[in-house]
mmCIF file of the C-alpha atoms, coordinates in Angstrom:
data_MODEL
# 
_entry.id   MODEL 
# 
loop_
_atom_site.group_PDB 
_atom_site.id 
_atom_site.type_symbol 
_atom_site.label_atom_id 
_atom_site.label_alt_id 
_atom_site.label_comp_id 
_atom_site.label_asym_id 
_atom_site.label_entity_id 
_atom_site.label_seq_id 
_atom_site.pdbx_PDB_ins_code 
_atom_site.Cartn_x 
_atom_site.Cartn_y 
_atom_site.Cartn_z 
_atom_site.occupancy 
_atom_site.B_iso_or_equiv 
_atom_site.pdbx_formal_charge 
_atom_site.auth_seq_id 
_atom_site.auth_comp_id 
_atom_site.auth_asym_id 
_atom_site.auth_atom_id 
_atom_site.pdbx_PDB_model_num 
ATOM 1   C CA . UNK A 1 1   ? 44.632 38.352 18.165 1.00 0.00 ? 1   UNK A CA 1 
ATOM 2   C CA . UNK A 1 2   ? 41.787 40.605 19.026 1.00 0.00 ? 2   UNK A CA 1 
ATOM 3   C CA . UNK A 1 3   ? 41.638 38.937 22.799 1.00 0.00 ? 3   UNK A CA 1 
ATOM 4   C CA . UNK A 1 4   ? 45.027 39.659 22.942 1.00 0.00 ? 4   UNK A CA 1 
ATOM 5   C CA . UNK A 1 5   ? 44.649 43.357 22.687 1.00 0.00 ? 5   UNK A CA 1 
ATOM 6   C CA . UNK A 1 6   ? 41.565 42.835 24.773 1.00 0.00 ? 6   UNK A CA 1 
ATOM 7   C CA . UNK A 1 7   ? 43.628 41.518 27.361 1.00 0.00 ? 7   UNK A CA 1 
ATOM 8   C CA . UNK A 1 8   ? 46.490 43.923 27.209 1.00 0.00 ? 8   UNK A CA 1 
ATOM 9   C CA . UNK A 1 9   ? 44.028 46.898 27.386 1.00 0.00 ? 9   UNK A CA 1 
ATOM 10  C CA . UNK A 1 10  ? 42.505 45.604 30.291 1.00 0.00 ? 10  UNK A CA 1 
ATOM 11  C CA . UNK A 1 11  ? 45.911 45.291 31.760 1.00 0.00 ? 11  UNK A CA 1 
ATOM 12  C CA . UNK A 1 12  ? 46.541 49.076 31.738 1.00 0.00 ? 12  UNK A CA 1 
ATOM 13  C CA . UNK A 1 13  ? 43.517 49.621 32.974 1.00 0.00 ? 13  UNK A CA 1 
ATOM 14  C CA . UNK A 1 14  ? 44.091 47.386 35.674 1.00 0.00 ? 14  UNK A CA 1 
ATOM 15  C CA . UNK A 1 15  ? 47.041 49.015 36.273 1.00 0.00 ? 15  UNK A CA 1 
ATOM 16  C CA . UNK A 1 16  ? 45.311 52.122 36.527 1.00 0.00 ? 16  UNK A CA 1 
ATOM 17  C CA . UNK A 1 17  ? 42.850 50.828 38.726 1.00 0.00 ? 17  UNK A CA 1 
ATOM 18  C CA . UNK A 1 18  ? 45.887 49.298 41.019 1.00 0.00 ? 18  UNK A CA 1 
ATOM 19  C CA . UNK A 1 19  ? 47.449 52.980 41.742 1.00 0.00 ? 19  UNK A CA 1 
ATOM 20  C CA . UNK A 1 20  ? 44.049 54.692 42.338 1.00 0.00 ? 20  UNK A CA 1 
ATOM 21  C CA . UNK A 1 21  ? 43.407 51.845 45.021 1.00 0.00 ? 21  UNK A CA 1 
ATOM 22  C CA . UNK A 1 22  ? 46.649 52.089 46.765 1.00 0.00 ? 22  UNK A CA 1 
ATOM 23  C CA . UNK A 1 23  ? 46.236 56.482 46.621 1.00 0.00 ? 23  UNK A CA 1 
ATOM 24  C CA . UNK A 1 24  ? 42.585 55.873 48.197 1.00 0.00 ? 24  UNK A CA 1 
ATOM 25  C CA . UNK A 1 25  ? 43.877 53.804 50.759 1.00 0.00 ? 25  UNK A CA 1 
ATOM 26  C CA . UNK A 1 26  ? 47.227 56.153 51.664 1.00 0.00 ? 26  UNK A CA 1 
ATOM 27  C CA . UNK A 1 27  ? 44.750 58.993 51.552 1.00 0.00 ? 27  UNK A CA 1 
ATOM 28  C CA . UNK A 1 28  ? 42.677 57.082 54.458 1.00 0.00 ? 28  UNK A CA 1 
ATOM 29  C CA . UNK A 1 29  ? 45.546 56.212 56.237 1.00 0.00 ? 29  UNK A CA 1 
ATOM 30  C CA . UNK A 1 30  ? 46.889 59.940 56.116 1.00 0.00 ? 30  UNK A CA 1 
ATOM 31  C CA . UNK A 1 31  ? 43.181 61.383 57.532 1.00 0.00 ? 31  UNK A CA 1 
ATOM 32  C CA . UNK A 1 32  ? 42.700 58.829 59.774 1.00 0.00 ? 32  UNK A CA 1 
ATOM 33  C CA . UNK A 1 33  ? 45.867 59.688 61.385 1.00 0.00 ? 33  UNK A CA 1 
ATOM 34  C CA . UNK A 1 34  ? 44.825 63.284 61.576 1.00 0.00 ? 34  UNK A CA 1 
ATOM 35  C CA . UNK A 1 35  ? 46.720 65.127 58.467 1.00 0.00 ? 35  UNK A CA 1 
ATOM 36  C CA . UNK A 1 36  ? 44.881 67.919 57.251 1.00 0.00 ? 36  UNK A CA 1 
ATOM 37  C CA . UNK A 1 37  ? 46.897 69.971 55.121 1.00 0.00 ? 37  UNK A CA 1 
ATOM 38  C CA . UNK A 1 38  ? 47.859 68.953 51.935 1.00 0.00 ? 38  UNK A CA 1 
ATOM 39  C CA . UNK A 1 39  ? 46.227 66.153 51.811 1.00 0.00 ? 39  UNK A CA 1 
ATOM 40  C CA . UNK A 1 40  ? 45.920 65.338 47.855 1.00 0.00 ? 40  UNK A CA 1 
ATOM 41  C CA . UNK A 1 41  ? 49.710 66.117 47.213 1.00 0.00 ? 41  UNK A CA 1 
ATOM 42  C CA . UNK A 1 42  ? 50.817 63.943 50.343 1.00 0.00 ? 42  UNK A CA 1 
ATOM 43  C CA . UNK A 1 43  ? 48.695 61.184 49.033 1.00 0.00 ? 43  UNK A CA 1 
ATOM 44  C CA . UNK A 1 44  ? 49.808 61.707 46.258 1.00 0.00 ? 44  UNK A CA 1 
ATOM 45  C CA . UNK A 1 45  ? 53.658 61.387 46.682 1.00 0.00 ? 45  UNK A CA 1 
ATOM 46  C CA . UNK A 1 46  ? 52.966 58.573 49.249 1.00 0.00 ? 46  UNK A CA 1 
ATOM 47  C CA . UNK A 1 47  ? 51.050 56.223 46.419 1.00 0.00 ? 47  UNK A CA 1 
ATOM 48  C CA . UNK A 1 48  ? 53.334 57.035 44.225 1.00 0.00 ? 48  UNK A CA 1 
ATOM 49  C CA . UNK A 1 49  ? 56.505 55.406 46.095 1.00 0.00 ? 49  UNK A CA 1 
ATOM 50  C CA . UNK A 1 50  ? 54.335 52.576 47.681 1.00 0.00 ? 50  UNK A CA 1 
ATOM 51  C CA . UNK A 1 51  ? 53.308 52.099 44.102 1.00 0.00 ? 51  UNK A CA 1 
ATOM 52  C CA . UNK A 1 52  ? 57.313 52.029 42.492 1.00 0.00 ? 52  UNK A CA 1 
ATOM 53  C CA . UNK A 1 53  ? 57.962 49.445 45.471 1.00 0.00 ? 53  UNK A CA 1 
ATOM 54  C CA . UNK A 1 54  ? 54.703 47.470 44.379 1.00 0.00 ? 54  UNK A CA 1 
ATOM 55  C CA . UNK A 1 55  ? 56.142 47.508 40.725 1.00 0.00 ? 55  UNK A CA 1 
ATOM 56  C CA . UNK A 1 56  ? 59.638 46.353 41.199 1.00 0.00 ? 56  UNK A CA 1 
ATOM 57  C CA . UNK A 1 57  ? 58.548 44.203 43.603 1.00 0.00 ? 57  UNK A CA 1 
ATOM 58  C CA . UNK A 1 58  ? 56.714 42.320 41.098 1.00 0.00 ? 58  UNK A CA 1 
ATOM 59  C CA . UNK A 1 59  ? 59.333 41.908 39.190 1.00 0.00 ? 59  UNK A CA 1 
ATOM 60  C CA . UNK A 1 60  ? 60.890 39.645 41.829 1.00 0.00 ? 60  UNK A CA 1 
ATOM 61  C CA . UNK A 1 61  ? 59.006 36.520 42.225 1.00 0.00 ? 61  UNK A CA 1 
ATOM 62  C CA . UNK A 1 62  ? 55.744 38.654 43.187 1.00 0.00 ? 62  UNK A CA 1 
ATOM 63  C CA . UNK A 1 63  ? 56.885 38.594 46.767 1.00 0.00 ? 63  UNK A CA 1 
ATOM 64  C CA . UNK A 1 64  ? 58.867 41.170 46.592 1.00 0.00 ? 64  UNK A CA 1 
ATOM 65  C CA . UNK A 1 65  ? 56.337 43.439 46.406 1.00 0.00 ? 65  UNK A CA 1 
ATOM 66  C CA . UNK A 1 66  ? 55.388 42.690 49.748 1.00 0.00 ? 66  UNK A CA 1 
ATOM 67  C CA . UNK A 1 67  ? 58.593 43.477 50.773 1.00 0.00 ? 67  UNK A CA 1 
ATOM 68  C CA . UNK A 1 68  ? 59.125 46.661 48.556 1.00 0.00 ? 68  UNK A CA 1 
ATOM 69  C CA . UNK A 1 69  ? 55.799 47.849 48.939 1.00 0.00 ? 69  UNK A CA 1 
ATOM 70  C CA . UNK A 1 70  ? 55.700 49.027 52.956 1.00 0.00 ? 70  UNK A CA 1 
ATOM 71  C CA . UNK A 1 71  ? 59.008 49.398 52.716 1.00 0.00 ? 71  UNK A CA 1 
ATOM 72  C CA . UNK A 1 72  ? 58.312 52.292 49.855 1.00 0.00 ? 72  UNK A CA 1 
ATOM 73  C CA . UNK A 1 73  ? 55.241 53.555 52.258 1.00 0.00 ? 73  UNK A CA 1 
ATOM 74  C CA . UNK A 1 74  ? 57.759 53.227 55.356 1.00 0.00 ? 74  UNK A CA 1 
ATOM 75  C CA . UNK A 1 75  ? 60.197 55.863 54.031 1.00 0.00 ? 75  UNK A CA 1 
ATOM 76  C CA . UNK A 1 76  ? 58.041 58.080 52.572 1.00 0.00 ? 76  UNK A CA 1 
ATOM 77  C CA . UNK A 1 77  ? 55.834 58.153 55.329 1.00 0.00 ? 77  UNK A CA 1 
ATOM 78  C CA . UNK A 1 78  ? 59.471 59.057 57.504 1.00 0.00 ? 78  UNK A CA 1 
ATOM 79  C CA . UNK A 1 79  ? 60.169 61.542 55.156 1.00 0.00 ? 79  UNK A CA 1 
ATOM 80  C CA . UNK A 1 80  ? 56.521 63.644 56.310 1.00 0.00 ? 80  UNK A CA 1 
ATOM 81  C CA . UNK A 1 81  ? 57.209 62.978 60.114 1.00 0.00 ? 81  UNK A CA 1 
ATOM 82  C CA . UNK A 1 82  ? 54.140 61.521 60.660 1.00 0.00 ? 82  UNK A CA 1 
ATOM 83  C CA . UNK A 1 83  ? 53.939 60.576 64.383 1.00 0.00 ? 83  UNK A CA 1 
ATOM 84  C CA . UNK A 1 84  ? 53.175 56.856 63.726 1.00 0.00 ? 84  UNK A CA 1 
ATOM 85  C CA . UNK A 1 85  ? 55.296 54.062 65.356 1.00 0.00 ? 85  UNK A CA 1 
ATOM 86  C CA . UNK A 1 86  ? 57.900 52.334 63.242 1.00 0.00 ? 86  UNK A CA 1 
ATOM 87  C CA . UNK A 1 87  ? 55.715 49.058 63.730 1.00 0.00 ? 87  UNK A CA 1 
ATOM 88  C CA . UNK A 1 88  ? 52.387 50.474 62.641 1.00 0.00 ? 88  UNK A CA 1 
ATOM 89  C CA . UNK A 1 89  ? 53.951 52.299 59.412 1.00 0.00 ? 89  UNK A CA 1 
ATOM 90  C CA . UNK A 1 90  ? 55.186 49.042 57.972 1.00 0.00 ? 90  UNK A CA 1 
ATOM 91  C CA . UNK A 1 91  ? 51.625 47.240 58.760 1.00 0.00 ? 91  UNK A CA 1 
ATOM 92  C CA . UNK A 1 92  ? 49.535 50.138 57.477 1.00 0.00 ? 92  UNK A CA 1 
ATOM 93  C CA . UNK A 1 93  ? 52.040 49.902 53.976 1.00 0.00 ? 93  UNK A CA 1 
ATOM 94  C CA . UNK A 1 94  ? 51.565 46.340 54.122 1.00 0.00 ? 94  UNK A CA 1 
ATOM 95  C CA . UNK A 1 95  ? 48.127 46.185 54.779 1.00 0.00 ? 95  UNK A CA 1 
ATOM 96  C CA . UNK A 1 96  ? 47.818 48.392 52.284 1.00 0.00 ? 96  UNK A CA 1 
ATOM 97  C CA . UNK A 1 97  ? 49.431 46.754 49.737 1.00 0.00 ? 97  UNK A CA 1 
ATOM 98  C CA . UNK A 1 98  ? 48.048 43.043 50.194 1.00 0.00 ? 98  UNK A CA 1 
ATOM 99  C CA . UNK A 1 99  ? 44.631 44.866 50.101 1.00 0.00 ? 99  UNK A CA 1 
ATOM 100 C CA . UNK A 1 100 ? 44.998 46.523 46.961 1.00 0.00 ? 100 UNK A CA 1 
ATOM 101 C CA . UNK A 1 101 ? 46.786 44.000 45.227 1.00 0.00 ? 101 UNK A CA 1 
ATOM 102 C CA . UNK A 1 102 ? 43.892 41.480 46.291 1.00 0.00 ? 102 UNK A CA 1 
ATOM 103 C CA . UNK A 1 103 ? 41.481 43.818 44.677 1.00 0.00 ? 103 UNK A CA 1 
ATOM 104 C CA . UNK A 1 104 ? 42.864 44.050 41.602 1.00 0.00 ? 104 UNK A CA 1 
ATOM 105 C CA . UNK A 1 105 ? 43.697 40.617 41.318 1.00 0.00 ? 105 UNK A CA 1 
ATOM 106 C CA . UNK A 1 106 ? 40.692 39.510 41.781 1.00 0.00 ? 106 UNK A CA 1 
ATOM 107 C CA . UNK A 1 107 ? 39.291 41.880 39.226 1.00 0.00 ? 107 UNK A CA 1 
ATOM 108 C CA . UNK A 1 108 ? 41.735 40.873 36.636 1.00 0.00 ? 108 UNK A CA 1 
ATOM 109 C CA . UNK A 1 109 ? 41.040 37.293 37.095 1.00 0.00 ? 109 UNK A CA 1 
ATOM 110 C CA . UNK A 1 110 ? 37.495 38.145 36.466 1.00 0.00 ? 110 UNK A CA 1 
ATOM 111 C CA . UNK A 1 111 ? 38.391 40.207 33.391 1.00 0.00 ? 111 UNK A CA 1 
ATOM 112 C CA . UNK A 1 112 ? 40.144 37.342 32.310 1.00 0.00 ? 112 UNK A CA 1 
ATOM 113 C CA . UNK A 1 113 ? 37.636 34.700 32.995 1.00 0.00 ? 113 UNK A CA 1 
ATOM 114 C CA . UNK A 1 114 ? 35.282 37.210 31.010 1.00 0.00 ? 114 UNK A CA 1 
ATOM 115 C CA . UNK A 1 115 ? 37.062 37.325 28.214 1.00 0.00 ? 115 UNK A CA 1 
ATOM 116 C CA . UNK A 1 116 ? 37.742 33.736 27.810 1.00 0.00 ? 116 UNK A CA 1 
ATOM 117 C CA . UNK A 1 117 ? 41.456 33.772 28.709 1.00 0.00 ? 117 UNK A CA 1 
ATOM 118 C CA . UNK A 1 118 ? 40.641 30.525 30.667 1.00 0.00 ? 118 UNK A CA 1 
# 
């Protein structure tokens, strides 16, 4: 029982770790594409929906968020006006998205390998 509440913690905190990943990496994307003012908030909103894509795209046979997840990054990213091709806003969301699902992934695994889940 006690690994099992083990696990689950490390879960949400995996979880946690999952959004701050995908905010670093839209906060990148937005200053290396030359945004300077409100950069937090813009980050901010732009995780936020490339992270509710990532979620129910989970949901769907884990490819989904694949899917879900640039296309979540793709509107949002419309909705600012950002001067970035159609083309390169879906790669940077996917990109995006493959990277910091990889990371956590991998980190989980770990945990989980750690903690004697298998």
């Amino acid at each position: 029982m006690f690994y099992r509440l083990i696990t689950i913690v490390g879960g949400l905190i995996f979880v946690i770790v999952l959004f701050a990943l995908i905010w670093f990496l839209c906060k990148q994307f937005l200053l290396r594409h030359g945004v300077k003012e409100q950069v937090p908030e813009r980050s901010t909103e732009l995780a936020t929906w490339t992270f509710a894509g990532v979620a129910v795209g989970l949901v769907f046979a884990v490819l989904g968020a694949f899917v879900l997840g640039p296309w979540a990054f793709y509107r949002t990213l419309r909705g600012h006006e950002m001067p970035v091709s159609d083309a390169a806003a879906i790669w940077w969301g996917f990109g995006i998205v493959a990277a910091s699902l990889g990371i956590t992934a991998a980190g989980f695994l770990g945990f989980l390998k750690l903690v004697g889940a298998f």
